[in-house]
KOLKE-315618 format. One line per field, with one value per residue (C-alpha): x, y, z. Coordinates in steps of 0.2 Angstrom, whole numbers. Layout:
x c(X; ...) .
y c(Y; ...) .
z c(Z; ...) .
//
This chain:
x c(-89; -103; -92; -98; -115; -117; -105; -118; -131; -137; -143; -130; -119; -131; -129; -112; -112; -124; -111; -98; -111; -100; -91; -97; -92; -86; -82; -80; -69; -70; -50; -41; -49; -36; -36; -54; -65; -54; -66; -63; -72; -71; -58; -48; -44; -49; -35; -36; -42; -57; -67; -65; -74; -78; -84; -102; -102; -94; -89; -86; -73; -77; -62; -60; -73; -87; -97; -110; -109; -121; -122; -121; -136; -146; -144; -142; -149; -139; -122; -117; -127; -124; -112; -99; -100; -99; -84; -76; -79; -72; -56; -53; -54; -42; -30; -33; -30; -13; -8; -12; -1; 13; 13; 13; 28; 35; 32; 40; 57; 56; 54; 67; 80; 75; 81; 95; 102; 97; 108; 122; 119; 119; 135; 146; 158; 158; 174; 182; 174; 179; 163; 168; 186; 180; 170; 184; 175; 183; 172; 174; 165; 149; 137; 125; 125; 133; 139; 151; 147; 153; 139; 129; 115; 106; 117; 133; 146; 154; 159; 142; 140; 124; 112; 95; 84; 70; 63; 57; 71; 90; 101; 115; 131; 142; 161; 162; 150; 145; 149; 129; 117; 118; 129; 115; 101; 86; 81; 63; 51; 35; 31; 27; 44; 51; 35; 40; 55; 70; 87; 94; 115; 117; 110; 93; 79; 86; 88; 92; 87; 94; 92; 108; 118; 134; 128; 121; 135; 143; 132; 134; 152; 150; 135; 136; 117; 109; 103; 89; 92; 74; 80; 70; 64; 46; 49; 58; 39; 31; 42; 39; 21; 26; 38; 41; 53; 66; 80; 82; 101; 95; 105; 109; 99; 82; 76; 84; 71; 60; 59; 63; 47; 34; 41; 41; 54; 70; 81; 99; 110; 130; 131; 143; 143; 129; 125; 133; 146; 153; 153; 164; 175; 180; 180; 185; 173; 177; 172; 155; 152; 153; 145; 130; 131; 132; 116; 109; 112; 103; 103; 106; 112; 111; 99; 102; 84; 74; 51; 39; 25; 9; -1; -19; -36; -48; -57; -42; -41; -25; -30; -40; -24; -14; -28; -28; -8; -8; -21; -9; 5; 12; 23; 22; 15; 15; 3; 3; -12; -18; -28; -32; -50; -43; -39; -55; -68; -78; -87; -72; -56; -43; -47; -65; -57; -48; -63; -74; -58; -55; -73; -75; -60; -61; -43; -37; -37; -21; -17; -24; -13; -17; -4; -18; -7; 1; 10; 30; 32; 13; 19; 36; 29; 15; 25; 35; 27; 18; 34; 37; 23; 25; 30; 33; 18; 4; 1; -2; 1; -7; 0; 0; 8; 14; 22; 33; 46; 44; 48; 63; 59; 75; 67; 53; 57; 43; 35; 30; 13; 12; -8; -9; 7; 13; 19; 36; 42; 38; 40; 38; 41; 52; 56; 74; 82; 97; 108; 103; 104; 123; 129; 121; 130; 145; 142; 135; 143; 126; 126; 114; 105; 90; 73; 57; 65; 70; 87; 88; 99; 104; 111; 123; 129; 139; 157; 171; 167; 149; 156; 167; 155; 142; 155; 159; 153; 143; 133; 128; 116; 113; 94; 100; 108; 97; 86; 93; 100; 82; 72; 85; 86; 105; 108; 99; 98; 96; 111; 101; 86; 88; 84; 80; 79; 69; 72; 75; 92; 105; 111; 96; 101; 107; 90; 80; 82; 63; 57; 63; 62; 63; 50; 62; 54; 63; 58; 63; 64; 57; 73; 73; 81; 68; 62; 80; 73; 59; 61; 51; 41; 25; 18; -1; -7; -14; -2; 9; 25; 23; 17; 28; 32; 42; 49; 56; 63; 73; 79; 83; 88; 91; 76; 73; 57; 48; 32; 15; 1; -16; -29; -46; -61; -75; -80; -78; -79; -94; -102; -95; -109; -101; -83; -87; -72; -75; -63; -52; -41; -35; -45; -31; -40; -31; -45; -57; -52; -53; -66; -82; -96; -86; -91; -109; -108; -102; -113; -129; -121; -117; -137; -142; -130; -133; -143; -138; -149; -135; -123; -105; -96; -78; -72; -59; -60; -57; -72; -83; -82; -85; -100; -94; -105; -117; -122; -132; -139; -145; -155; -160; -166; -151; -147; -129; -125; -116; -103; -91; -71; -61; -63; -47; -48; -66; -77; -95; -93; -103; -119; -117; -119; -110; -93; -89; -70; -67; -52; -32; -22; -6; 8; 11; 29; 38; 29; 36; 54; 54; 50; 59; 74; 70; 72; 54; 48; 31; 26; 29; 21; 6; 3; 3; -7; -21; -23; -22; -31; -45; -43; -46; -61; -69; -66; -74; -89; -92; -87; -101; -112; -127; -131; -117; -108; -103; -86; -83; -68; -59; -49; -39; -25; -37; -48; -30; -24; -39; -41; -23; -24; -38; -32; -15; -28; -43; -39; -51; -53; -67; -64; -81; -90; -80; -89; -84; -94; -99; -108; -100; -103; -94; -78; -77; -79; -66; -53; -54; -40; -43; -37; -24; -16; -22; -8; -10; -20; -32; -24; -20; -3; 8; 12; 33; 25; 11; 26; 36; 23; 19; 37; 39; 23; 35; 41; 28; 11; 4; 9; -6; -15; 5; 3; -17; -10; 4; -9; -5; 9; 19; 29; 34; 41; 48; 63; 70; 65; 78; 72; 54; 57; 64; 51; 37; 47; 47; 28; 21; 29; 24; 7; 4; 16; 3; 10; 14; 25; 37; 29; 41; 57; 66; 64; 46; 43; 36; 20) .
y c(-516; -527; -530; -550; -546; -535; -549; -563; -550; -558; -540; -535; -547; -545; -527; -527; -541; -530; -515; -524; -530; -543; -551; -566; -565; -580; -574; -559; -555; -544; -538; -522; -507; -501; -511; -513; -529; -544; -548; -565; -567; -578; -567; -566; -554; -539; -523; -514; -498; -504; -503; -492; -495; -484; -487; -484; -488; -496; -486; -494; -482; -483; -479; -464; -459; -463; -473; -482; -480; -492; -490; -500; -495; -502; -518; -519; -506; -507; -507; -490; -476; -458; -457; -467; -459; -442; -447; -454; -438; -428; -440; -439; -418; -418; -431; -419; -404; -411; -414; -396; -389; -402; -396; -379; -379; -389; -376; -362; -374; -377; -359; -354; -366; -360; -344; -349; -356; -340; -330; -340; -338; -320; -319; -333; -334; -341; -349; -369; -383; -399; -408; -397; -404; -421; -420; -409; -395; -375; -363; -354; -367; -366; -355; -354; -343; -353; -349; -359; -352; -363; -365; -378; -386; -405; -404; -402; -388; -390; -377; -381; -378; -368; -366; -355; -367; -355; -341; -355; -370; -369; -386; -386; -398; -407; -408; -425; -440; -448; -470; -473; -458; -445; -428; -416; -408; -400; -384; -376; -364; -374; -392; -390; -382; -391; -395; -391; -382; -382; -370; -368; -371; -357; -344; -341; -356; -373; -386; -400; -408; -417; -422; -417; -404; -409; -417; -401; -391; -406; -404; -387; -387; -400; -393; -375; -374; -369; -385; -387; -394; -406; -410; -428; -439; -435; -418; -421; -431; -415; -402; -410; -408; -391; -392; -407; -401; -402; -417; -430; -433; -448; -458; -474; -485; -490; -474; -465; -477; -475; -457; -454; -468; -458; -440; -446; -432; -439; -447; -448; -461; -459; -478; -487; -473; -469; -452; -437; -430; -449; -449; -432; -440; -453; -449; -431; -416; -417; -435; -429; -417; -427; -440; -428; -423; -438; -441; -426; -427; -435; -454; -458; -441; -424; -422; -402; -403; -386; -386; -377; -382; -376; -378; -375; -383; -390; -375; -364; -364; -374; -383; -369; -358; -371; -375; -355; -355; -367; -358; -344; -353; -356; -370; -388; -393; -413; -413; -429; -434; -448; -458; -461; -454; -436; -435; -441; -433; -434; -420; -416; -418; -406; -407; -402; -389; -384; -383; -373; -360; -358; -354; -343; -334; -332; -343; -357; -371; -382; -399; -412; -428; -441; -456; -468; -482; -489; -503; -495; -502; -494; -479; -476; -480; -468; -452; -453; -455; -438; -430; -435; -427; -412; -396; -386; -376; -373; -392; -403; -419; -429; -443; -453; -453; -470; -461; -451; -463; -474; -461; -452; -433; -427; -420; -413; -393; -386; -387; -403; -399; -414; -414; -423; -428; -443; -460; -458; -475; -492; -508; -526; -544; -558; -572; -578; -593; -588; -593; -584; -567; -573; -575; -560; -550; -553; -546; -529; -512; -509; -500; -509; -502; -509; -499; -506; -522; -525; -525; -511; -515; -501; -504; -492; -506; -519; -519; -526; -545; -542; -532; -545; -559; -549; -546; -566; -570; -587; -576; -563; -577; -586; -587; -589; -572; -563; -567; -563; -547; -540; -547; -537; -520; -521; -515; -500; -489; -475; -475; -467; -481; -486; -504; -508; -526; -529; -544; -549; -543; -553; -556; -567; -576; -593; -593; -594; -612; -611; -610; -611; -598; -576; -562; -548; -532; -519; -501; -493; -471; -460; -456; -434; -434; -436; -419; -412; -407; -396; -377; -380; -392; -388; -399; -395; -402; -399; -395; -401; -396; -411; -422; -438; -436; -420; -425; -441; -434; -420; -433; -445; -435; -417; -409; -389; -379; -362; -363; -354; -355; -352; -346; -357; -346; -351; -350; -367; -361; -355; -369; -379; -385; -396; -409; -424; -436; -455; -454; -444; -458; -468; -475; -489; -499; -516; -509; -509; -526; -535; -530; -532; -524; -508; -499; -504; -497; -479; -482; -483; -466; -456; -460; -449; -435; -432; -438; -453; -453; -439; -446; -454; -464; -468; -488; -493; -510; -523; -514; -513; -530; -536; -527; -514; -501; -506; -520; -508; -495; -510; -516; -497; -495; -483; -481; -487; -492; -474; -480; -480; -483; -474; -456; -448; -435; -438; -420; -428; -427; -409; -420; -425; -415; -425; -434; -451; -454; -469; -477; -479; -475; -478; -489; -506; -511; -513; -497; -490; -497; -489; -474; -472; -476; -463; -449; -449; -446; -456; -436; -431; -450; -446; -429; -434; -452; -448; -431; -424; -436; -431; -414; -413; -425; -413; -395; -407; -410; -392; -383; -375; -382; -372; -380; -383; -400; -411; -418; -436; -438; -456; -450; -432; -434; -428; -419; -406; -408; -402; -389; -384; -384; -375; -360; -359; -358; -346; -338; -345; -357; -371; -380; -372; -382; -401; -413; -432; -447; -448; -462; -472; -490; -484; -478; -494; -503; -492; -492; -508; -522; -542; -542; -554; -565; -582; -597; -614; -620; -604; -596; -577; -572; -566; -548; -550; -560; -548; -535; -543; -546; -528; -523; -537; -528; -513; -523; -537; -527; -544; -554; -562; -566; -577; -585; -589; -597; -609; -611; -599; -585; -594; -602; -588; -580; -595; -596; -575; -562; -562; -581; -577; -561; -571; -585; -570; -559; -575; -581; -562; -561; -578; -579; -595; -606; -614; -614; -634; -632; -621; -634; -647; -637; -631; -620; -621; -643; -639; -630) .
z c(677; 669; 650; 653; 655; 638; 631; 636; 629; 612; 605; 606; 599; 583; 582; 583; 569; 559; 560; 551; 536; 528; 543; 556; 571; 579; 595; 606; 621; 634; 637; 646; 646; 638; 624; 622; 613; 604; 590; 580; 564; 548; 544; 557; 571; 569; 567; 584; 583; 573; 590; 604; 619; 635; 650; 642; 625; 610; 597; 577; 571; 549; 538; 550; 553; 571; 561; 575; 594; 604; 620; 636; 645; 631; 632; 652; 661; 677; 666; 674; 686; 681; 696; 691; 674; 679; 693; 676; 669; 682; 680; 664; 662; 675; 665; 650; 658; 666; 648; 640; 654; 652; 634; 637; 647; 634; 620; 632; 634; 615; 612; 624; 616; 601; 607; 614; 598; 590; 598; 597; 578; 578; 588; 579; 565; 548; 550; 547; 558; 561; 553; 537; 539; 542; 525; 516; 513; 515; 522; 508; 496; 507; 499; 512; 527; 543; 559; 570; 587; 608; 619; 628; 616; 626; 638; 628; 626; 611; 595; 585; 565; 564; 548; 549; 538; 538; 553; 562; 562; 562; 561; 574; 570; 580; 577; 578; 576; 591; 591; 594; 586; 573; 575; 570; 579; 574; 584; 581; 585; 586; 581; 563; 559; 549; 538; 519; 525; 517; 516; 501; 495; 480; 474; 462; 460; 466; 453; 463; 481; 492; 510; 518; 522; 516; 502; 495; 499; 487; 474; 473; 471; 456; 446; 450; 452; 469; 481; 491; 508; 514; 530; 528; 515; 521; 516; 498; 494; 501; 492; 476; 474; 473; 462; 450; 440; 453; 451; 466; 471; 480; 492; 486; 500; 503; 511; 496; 483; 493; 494; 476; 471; 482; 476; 459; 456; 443; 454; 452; 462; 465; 465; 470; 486; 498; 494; 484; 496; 498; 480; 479; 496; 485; 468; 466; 463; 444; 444; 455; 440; 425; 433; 436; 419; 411; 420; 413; 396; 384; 384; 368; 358; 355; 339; 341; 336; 340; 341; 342; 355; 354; 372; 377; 382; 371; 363; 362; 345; 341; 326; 320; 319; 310; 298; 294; 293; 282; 271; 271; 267; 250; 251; 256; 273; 280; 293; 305; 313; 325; 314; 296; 299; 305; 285; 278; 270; 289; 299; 311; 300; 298; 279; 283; 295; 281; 269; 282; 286; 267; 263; 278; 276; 257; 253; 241; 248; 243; 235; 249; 247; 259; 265; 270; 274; 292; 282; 283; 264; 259; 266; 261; 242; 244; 252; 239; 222; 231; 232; 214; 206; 218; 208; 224; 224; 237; 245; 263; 263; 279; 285; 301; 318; 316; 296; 304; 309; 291; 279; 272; 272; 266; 248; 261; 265; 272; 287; 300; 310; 322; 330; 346; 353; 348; 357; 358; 361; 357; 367; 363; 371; 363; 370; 376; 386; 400; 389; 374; 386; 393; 373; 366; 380; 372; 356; 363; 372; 386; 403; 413; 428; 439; 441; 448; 451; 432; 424; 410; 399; 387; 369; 364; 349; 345; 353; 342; 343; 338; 323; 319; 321; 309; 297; 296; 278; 286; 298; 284; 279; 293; 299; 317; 315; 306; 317; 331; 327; 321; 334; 349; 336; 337; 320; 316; 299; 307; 323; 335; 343; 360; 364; 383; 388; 404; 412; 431; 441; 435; 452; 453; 437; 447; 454; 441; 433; 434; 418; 399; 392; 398; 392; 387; 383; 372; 369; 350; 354; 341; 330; 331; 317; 306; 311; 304; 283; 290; 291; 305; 315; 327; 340; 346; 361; 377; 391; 377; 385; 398; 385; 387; 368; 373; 388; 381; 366; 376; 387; 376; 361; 368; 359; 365; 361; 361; 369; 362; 377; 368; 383; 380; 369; 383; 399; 409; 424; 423; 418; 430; 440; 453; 454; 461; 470; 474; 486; 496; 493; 480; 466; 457; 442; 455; 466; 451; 449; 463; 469; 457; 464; 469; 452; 454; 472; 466; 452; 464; 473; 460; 451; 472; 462; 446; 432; 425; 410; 403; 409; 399; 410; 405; 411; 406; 395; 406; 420; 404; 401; 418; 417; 431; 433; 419; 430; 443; 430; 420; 433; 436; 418; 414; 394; 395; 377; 377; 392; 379; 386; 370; 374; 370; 359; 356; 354; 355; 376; 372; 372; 391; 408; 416; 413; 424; 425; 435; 428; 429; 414; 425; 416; 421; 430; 415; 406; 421; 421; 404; 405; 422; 411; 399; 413; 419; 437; 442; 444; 423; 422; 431; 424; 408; 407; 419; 424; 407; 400; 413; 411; 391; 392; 406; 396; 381; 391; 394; 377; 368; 382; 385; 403; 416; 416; 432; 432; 441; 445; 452; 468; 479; 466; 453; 459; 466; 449; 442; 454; 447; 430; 431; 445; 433; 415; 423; 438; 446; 462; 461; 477; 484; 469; 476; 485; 490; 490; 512; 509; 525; 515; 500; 512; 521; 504; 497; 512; 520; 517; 524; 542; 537; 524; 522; 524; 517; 531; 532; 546; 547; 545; 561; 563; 556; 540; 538; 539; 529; 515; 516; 512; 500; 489; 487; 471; 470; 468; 464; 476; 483; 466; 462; 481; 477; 461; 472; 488; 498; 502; 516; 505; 496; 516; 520; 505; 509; 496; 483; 479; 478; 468; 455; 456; 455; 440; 428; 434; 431; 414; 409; 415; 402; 413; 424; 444; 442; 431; 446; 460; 458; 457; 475; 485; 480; 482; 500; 490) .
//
């Protein structure tokens, strides 16, 4: 070979430096074949795999895609005669055609095996086994078709437990567990058996997953309810896109977090134990069962609070019918709204609506009474002077979202229309020292559990020494206590609010003598009692019975509802001109961030796709600010003082063909901890806080539209979810009308990631600290920005993870404590 000879080959050099646009290379190595070019640039090493190279040419590979080949020959014209190529050639198809027939007879001894363990299926027993005695199971408790059957199976004849998973794969059992190794064995067809395959424990519809077989044969037993069986953790993340509303019984280890953080399922742990059928071993099956339903229940009570929910798209007429109902209705009506300017006198209020519906239809219109207040005190005053001058004839009286929680409706019969679904929570940040979180402890009965590398600690109230040290007559009057008390919503009028403090693991507590003071976040819950006076109460929103305001309140609270599905009044579909992905990837707003000049890069690709001069294009703030985007289209001559970010619930999108939604609505780590608390999944998260969102601003953009619209949409995710949403709506499927943006400078920008982390000295990271940062990111997602603040992410490697967890939780919540102040305190001096 003649590799030196192209390396000494200056063109070369330049062309391949050209391929990688932002990169300079300092040097390039010829190396095994096999391995192909080391390439050294400012960067570092690049990743191998980047470049393949071949006996003639060298091929850039781009984010997956063969992006560039150059070709030997053209740099050195006696690199390789056509001899020795085709000789390669002839070497190679033989090499391939070895391997086809090596996997051919492979899949004839995979299908005779499969065959095998068949038959010894069909001709076995259901009968006791030693693994069932082992786990202390009866055969009659296993609600599942096995078979105990004696043959050989990988060289071993032994009496095997047997399960069919599905036509394809069965799960054969040993009777004991081998010292080194598993005691189960899968047996398939084909290779791609086990994709998405699962058995099911029970009868009907699962309602639980889990991975194992003796933990669903547990679960069952406990709960009643039939269990799916996912055979892996890959296959609990792929079962749940399918169906979200399932409940994780996840093992209690990292693969178990793991699987239930990427399936975004609920998850429910058995901790102290490993899994649920240790749980069961150990603690009894009843213990198994109220622990389960303790899980289940609500969090904080049982309101016996009953809804109404009323679901469709933009344009299906949900506020229309409620505006008529009201009409029709004689009584009194409070009517919640998201903002005061819903119940003013402007074009696109209810009370317009209501104006417009009356006239139309030929009806009264009621008494309008407005509470224009968000001040509680302003509130409270106005709601009620209404109600005293209310002679129980034909009235609505409109309030806020933020009302519902500040007013006393028990003189209120009537009916409660809520418009939008509310947020159901509230979470604010105190401050507090170590030691104030040691004493207030005391004073308090909490369960505390730890979710996204927080410690949640719920308030169920104050145990007997905090009643006793409230009803002291000094601390009645004390500032200190007052204080106190207030600031942590302990004491609560109403019995019911939930208080979460968010703070790091307690374990970690001795390792934290790194600042003053801790940022603790608490959440206040929407009290469902408030709902209670009504004859009835009617929630109207899109897909509203996956709103977060429902989901919260039935987990929380125990709320139930009926659910009205209005279908949409026009055609979307049909004036759907085209869906447009960024990415086949994922777009995160951190992507957003980091990375300046992205949004001006898909803004200068999508201006080759639509027209940008009827174009809206959604960023969120920060982006805006940054002049993401607007930067590019600026310089083009683009209109852009229409790029506006606050576009839920907004109507006005009608004026647009084409809808731009490149932002992240996901919730931040404590958001997250919060809700995940509140029996979310990252799935019911998701659904709600960006698809949805998506999904009404792009039906807004094509209602009442003469001309079709274009829909932009950030990343896969979306673009499936819309795909969905709208099969389940219409009927119909738009994938035909879907295109990415190709553009191979756009992937690369979009996919690619430094080749390493930088140390103190500038060097790249090895492969066991780029590793271990990698796994470290799991629960620090910001740990490069913390070890640019300190100089470098060595350090941070150097002192073990649970100390530099601790170090990251108290500099990410206090972001004003500048890195000095942490510098001079061990194990962080070396920085």
């Amino acid at each position: 070979m003649n590799l030196e000879e192209i390396l000494d080959n200056d063109k070369f050099v330049t062309d391949l430096d050209n391929a990688f646009c932002d990169l300079s290379l300092e040097a390039v190595e010829p190396e095994d074949l096999d391995d192909g070019l080391k390439l050294t640039s400012d960067k570092g090493e690049f990743n191998r795999g980047v470049i393949k190279l071949d006996e003639h040419r060298v091929t850039i590979i781009k984010s997956g895609a063969e992006s560039r080949m150059l070709y030997f020959d053209e740099y050195h014209p006696s690199y390789s005669s056509v001899e020795e190529l085709d000789i390669r050639r002839v070497e190679i198809a033989q090499r391939r055609a070895g391997a086809v027939e090596r996997r051919e007879v492979d899949a004839l001894k995979k299908v005779e095996l499969f065959e095998s363990v068949q038959t010894a299926y069909e001709s076995g027993s259901k009968i006791e086994h030693r693994y069932l005695a082992r786990k202390g199971i009866c055969p009659a408790d296993v609600r599942i078709d096995y078979r105990v059957a004696t043959f050989k199976l990988y060289g071993l004849t032994t009496e095997w437990l047997l399960y069919r998973i599905n036509d394809n794969a069965y799960q054969a059992i040993m009777p004991f567990k081998p010292v080194n190794g598993s005691d189960k064995r899968y047996v398939t067809r084909h290779a791609d058996a086990l994709e998405e395959a699962y058995a099911v424990i029970g009868e009907g519809e699962p309602k639980f997953i889990v991975e194992g077989f003796a933990d669903a044969i547990s679960a069952n037993m406990a709960t009643g309810s039939a269990v799916a069986i996912a055979s892996s953790s890959g296959n609990v993340v792929k079962f749940a896109k399918d169906h979200p509303s399932l409940i994780l019984l996840a093992d209690n280890d990292d693969a178990g977090r793991k699987s239930a953080k990427e399936s975004g399922l609920r998850a429910i742990y058995c901790k102290p134990h490993k899994d649920v059928d240790d749980y069961r071993r150990h603690e009894g099956l009843d213990a198994l069962a109220v622990h389960i339903e303790q899980e289940l229940s609500p969090i904080i009570c049982d309101s016996q609070v009953h809804i109404t929910v009323v679901s469709g798209n933009p344009g299906s007429g949900k506020s229309y019918q409620e505006c008529e109902s009201v009409l029709l209705d004689n009584g009194l009506t409070v009517y919640a709204v998201h903002n005061i300017a819903a119940m003013s006198q402007q074009e696109g209020s209810r009370v317009k609506e209501l104006e417009a519906i009356a006239e139309d239809k030929g009806l009264d219109m009621p008494d309008v009474r407005r509470v224009y207040s968000d001040n509680e005190g302003t509130v409270r005053n106005q709601f009620n002077e209404i109600m005293k001058e209310y002679d129980g004839g034909h009235c609505v009286i409109f309030i806020t979202h933020k009302a519902l929680e500040m007013i006393d409706f028990t003189d209120a019969k009537g009916r409660l229309i809520i418009d939008e679904a509310p947020i159901p929570y509230e979470a604010s940040t105190v401050s507090m020292t170590g030691a104030d979180i040691s004493n207030v402890r005391r004073y308090l009965n909490y369960v505390e559990s730890v979710s996204h590398g927080r410690s949640i600690i719920k308030i169920e109230g104050l145990n007997q020494t905090g009643q006793n040290f409230v009803a002291e007559r000094g601390n009645r009057t004390s500032y200190a206590t007052k204080a106190l008390w207030t600031d942590l919503n302990v004491i609560d009028k109403s019995g019911s609010t939930v208080c979460f403090w968010l703070l790091p693991d307690d374990n970690s507590f001795s390792d934290l003598a790194l600042c003053v003071e801790y940022k603790v976040t608490k959440c206040r819950v929407l009290d469902a009692n408030v709902f209670r006076p009504f004859e009835e109460v009617r929630l109207l929103s899109d897909d509203a019975e996956n709103s977060l305001f429902v989901k919260v309140l039935a987990n929380t609270q125990g709320v139930t509802y009926d659910l009205e599905q209005l279908s949409t009044r026009y055609d979307v579909v049909g004036k759907v001109k085209k869906i447009i992905g960024i990415t086949r990837g994922k777009l995160s707003k951190y992507k957003l961030d980091i990375r300046p000049n992205l949004s001006n890069l898909i803004a200068r690709e999508l201006a080759n796709e639509v027209n940008m001069d009827n174009a809206l294009w959604l960023l969120n703030n920060a982006n805006r600010e940054a002049g993401d985007a607007v930067a590019y289209l600026e310089e083009k001559g683009y209109e852009v003082a229409h790029y506006n970010p606050m576009t839920h619930g907004r109507n006005d999108l009608t004026e647009f063909e084409t809808v731009i939604m490149c932002y992240s609505l996901k919730p931040g780590p404590e958001e997250l901890a919060i809700l995940t608390a509140l029996g979310l999944g990252m799935a019911d998260i998701t659904r709600w806080r960006e698809h949805n969102v998506h999904m009404q601003n792009m039906f807004r953009c094509s209602l009442r539209v003469g001309r079709e619209a274009t829909w932009v949409l950030p990343d896969s995710d979306s673009v499936d979810y819309a795909l969905e949403r709208m099969k389940d709506l219409t009927g119909e499927d738009l994938s035909e009308k879907v295109v990415y943006l190709d553009n191979p400078e756009l992937i690369i920008e979009l996919a690619s990631k430094p080749a390493g982390r930088e140390k103190l000295d500038g060097e790249s990271l090895s492969g066991a600290e780029r590793t271990k940062a990698s796994k470290w990111r799991e629960t620090m997602p910001y740990l490069n920005e913390v070890a640019k603040d300190i100089g470098g992410i060595k350090p941070l490697l150097e002192v073990g993870r649970k100390q530099a967890q601790s170090f990251y939780d108290v500099y990410t919540y206090s972001p004003e404590f500048k890195s000095e102040e942490y510098l001079n305190i061990q194990p962080f001096s070396a920085v």
